[in-house]
C-alpha positions as CSV (number, residue, x, y, z in Angstrom):
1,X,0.0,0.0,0.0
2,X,1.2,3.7,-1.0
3,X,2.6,5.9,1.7
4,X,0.6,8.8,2.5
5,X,1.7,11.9,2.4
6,X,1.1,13.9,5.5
7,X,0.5,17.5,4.9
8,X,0.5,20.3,7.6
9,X,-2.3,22.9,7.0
10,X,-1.5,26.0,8.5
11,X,-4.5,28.6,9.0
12,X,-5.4,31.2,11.1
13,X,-2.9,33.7,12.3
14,X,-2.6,37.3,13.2
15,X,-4.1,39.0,10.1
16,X,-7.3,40.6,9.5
17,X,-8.1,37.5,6.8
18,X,-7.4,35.4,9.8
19,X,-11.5,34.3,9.4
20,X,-11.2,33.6,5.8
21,X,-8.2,31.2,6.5
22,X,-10.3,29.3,8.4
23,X,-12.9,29.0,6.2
24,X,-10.5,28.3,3.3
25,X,-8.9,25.8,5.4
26,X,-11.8,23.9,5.9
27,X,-13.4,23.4,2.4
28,X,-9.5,22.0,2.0
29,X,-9.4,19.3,4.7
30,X,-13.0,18.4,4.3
31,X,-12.0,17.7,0.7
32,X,-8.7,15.7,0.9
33,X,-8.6,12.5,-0.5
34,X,-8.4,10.2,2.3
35,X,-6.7,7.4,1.0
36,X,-3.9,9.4,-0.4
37,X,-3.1,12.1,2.4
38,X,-3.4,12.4,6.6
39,X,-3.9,15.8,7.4
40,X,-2.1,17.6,10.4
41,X,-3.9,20.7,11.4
42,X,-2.1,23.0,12.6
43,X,-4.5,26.3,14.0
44,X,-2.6,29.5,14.6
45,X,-4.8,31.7,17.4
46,X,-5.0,36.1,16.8
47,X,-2.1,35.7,19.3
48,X,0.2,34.3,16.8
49,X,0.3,30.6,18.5
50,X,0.4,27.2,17.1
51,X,-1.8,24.2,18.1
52,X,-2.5,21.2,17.6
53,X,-6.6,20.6,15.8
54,X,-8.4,17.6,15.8
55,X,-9.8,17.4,12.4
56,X,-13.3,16.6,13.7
57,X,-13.1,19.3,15.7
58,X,-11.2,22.5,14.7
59,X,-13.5,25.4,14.2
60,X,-16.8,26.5,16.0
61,X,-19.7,28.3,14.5
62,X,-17.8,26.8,10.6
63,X,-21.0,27.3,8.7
64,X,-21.4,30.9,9.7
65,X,-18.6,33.3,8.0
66,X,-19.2,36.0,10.8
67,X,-18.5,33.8,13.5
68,X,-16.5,30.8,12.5
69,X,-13.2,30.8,14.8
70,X,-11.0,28.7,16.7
71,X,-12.1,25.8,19.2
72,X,-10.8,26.0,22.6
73,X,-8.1,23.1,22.5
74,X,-4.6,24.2,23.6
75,X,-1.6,21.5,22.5
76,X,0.8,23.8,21.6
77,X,3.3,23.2,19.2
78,X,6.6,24.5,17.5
79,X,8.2,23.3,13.8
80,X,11.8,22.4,13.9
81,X,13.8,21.0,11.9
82,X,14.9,17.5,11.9
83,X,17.4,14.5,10.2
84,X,13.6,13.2,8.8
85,X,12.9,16.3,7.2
86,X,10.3,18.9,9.4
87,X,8.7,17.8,12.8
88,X,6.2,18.6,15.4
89,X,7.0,19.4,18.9
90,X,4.7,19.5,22.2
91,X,5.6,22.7,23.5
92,X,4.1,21.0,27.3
93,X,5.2,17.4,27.2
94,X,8.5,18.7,25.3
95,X,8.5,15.6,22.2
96,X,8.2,15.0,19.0
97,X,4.6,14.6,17.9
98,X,5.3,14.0,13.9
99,X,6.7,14.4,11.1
100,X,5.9,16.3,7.9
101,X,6.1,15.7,4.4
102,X,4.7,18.9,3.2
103,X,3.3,22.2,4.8
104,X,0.3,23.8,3.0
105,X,0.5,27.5,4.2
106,X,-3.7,28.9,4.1
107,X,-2.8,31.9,5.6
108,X,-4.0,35.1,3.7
109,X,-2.7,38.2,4.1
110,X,-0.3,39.4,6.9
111,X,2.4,37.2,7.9
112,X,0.9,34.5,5.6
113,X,1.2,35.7,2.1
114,X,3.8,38.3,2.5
115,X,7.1,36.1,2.6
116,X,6.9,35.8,6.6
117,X,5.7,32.3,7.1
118,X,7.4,31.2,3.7
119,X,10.8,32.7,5.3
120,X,10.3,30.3,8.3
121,X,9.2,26.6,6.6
122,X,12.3,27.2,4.0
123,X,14.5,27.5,7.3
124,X,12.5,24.6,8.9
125,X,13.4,22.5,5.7
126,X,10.1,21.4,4.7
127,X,8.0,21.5,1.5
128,X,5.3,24.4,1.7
129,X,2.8,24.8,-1.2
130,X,2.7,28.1,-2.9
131,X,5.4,31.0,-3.4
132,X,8.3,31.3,-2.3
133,X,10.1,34.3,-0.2
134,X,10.4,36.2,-2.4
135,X,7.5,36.0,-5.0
136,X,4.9,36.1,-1.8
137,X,6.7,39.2,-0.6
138,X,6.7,41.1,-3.6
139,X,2.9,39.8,-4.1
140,X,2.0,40.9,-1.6
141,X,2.9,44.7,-1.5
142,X,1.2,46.3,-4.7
143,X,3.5,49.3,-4.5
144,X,6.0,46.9,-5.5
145,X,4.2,44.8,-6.8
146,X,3.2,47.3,-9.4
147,X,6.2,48.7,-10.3
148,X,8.0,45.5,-11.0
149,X,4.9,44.7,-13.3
150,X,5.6,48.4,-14.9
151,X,8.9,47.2,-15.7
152,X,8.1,44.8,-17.2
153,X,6.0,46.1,-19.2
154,X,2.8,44.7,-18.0
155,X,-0.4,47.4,-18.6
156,X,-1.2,48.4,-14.2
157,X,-3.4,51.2,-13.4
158,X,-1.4,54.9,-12.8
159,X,-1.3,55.1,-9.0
160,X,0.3,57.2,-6.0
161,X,2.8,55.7,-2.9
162,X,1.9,57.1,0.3
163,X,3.7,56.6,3.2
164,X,2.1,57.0,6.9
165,X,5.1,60.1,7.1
166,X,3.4,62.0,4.3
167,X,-0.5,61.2,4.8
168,X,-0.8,64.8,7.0
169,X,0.6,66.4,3.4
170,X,-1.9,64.7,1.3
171,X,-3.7,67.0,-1.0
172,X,-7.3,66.0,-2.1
173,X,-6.6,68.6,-5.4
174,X,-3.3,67.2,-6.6
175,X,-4.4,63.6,-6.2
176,X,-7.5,64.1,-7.8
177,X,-5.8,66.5,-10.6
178,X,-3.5,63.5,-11.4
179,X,-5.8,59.8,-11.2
180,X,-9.0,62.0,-11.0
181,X,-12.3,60.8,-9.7
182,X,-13.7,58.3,-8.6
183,X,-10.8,56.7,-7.7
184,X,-9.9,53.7,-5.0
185,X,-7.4,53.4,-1.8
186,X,-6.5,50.5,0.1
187,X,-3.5,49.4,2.0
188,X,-0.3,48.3,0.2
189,X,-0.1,45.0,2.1
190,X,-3.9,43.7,2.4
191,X,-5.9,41.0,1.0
192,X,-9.2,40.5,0.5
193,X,-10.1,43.9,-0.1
194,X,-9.5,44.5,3.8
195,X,-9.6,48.5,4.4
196,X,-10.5,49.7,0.6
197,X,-12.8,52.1,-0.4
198,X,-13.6,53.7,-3.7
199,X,-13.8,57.2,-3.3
200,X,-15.9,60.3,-5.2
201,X,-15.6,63.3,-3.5
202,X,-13.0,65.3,-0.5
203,X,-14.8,63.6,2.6
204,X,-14.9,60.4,1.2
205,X,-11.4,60.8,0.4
206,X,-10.2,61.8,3.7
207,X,-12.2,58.6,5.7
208,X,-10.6,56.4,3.1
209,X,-7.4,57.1,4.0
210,X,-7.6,57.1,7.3
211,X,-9.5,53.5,7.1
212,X,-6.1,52.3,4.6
213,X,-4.3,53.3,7.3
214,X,-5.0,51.2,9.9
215,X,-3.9,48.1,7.8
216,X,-1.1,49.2,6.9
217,X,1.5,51.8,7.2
218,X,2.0,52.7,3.4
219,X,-1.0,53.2,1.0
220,X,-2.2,53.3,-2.8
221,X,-4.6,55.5,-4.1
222,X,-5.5,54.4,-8.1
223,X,-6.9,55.5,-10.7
224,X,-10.8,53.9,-11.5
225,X,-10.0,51.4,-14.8
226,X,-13.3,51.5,-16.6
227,X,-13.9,47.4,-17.7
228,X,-14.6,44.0,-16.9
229,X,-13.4,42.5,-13.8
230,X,-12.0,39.1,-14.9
231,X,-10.4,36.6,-12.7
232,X,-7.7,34.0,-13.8
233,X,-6.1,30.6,-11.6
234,X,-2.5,30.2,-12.2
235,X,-1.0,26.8,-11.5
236,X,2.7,25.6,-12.0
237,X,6.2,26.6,-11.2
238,X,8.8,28.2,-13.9
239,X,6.3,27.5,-16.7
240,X,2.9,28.1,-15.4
241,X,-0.5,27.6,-17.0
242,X,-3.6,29.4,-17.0
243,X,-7.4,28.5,-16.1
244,X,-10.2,30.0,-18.2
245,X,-10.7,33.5,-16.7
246,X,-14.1,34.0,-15.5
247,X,-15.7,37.4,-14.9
248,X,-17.5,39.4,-11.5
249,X,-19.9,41.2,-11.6
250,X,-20.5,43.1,-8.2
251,X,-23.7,44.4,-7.1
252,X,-22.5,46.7,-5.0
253,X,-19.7,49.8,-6.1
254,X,-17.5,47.1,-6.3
255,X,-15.9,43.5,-5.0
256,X,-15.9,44.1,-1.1
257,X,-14.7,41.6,1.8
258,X,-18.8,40.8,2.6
259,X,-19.0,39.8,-1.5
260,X,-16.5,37.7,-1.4
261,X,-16.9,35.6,1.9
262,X,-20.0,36.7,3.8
263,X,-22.8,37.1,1.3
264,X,-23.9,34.4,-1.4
265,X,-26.0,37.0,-3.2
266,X,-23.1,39.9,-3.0
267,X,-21.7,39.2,-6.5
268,X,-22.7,37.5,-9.9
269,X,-19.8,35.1,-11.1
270,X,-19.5,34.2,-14.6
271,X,-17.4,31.0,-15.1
272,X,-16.6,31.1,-17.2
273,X,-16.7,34.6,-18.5
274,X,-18.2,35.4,-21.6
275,X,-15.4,36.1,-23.9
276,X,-14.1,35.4,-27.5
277,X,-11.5,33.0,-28.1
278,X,-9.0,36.2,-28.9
279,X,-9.6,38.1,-25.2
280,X,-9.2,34.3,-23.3
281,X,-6.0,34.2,-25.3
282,X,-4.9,37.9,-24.3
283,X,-6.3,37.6,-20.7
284,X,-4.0,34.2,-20.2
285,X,-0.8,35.6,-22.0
286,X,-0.8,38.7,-19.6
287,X,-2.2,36.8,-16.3
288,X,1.4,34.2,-16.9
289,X,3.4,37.2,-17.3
290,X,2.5,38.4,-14.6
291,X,3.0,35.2,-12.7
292,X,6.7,34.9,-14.2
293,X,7.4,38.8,-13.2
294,X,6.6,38.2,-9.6
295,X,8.6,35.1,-9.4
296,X,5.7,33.2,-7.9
297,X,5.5,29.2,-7.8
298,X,2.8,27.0,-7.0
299,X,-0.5,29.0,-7.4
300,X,-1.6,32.3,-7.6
301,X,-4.4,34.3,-8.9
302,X,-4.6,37.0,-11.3
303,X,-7.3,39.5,-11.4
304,X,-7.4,42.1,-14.1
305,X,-10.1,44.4,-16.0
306,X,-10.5,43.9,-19.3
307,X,-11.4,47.8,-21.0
308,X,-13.8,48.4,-24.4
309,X,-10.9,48.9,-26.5
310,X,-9.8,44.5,-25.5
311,X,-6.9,45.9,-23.1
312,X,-5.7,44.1,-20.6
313,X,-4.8,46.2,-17.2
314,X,-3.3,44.1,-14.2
315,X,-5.1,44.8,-11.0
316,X,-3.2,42.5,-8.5
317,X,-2.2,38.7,-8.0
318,X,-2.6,36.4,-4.9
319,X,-0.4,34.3,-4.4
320,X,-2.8,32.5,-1.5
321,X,-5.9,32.2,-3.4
322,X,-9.1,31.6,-1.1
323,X,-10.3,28.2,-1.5
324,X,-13.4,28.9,0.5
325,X,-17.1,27.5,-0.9
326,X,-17.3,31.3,-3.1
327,X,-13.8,31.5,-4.0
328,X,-13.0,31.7,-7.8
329,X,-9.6,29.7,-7.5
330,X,-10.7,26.6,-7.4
331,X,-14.0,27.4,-9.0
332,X,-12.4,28.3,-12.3
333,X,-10.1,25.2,-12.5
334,X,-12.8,23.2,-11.8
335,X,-14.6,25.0,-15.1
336,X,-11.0,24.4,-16.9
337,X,-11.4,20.3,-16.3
338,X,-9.6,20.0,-13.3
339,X,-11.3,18.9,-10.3
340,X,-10.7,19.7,-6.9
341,X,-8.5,16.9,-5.9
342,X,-6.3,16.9,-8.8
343,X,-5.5,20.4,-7.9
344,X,-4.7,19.5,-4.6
345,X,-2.7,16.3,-6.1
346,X,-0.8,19.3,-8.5
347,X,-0.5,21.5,-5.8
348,X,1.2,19.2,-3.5
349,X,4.0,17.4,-6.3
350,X,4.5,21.4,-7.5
351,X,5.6,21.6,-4.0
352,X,7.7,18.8,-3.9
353,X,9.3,19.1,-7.4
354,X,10.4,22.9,-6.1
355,X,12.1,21.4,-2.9
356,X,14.1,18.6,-4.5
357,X,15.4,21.3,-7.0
358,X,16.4,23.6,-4.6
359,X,18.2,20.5,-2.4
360,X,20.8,20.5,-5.4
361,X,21.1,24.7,-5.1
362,X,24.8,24.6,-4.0
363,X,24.7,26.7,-0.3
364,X,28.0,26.2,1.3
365,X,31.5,26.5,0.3
């Protein structure tokens, strides 16, 4: 009989997505192939503490978005690394509780998706799922993000840097002269929408900031892009490959943190979108450049709007997609012929062919 392959889920943590990691977390393990993988949950409290989940057990209040958290069990436990590749250890009893093949990171936003966590499984020397340091940093942070994408020359929204130093020299005028109105802001390093607003008019504008600021100490403020909002799953390493995109279609002023987790009826999805054969084709080139120019791995997804004239402009990429029941990730690779546990199956040996590759990376003298 085939070894399984035991696979540390990591969810939770101290981020303001810290709900939707649960949620994402659990439409995973409820979802793994039994016969091929044993699960090790691993929740991570608002406190930034590991423990131990039983699997039948893990969350309270799961099938309500607004109050799904933690349960109340307490075996705390620390990664280190061992001879056998990544362990387990009871922080209490002070012993190994087991080993890991792999560590799937469904952490979104803060200290998830930004490099953080990525930084400290590469030290632990296990396999982790997803980007690596430095395509998860860079992912992350849309200032950067968007000027590495400029480079490149990749078609991004014109947008303004703002760091908490400068906020009290912020002038609506000269902002508003330059993207014009309306326009958005959010924080530089959020997910999920987490502390955007679009903005149309001076007191608007000042709220908005001040709402971006508390998630983050630097901020963007765009320019509105006029067009479609499409959606595209990215899976591979060095040479990725693209789902069909599929489109959304808000029904409020546009694709909030309620849309996309708490309300079924918050957004129309089209998957896939309605498109001709030459946008799909335009829509996938740019969404894998994009991939390539981040230096991701693993997964991401792309979002983009799609203008009148058949443009393509890049909105942003995550790099830890939500796999909750509403996210598009899986969704549109489902729609693309690939079902939810080959993606995990793709997921998991995209993981492993990146750490056997970087085993022969020379390190030492």
């Amino acid at each position: 009989m085939k070894k399984k392959i035991r696979i540390g889920f990591l969810f939770g943590g101290r981020s303001a997505e810290h709900e939707v990691s649960l949620l994402s977390a659990k439409n995973i393990v409820s979802s793994l192939d039994p016969t091929k993988y044993e699960p090790v949950l691993i929740g991570i409290d608002k406190n930034g503490q590991w423990h131990l989940r039983d699997a039948d057990q893990f969350l309270l209040h799961a099938e309500n978005p607004k109050l799904v958290h933690l349960s109340g069990e307490k075996k705390e436990v620390v990664l280190t690394p061992s001879q056998q590749g990544s362990r387990l250890i009871n922080i209490e009893k002070k012993a190994p509780v087991v080993n890991l093949d792999v560590v799937f990171p469904v952490m979104h936003g803060t200290y998830g998706e930004d490099g953080a966590i990525q930084g400290f499984l590469k030290m632990a020397g296990v396999p982790f799922i997803g980007a690596g340091i430095l395509g998860s940093a860079v992912g992350m942070d849309k200032d950067v993000m968007k000027r590495l994408l400029r480079d490149a020359g990749i078609s991004v929204a014109s947008f303004l840097t703002i760091s908490s130093s400068e906020k009290s020299r912020l002038d609506f005028a000269q902002v508003t002269k330059k993207l014009g109105l309306p326009l958005f802001i959010k924080p530089a390093n959020m997910g999920s929408s987490v502390g955007v607003s679009k903005v149309k008019n001076e007191s608007e504008f000042l709220l908005a900031v001040a709402k971006a600021f508390l998630y983050d100490s630097k901020i963007l403020i765009e320019e509105f892009i006029e067009g479609r909002e499409i959606e595209c799953s990215l899976l591979g390493n060095e040479e990725p490959v693209c789902s069909l995109p599929g489109e959304v279609v808000p029904t409020d002023e546009f694709y909030s943190y309620e849309a996309k987790y708490m309300d079924d009826a918050g957004t129309i999805f089209k998957i896939p979108a309605e498109l001709t054969s030459e946008e799909v084709a335009r829509i996938q080139t740019d969404a894998c450049k994009t991939f390539k120019a981040l230096c991701c791995e693993g997964m991401a997804r792309v979002d983009l709007f799609l203008k009148k004239d058949g443009s393509v402009v890049i909105n942003e990429i995550n790099t830890i997609p939500g796999f909750t029941k509403l996210s598009l990730y899986p969704r549109l690779w489902e729609a693309s012929g690939l079902s939810f546990d080959r993606l995990i199956d793709r997921l998991v040996a995209l993981a492993l062919e990146r750490f056997e590759r970087e085993k022969s990376i020379k390190t030492t003298f």
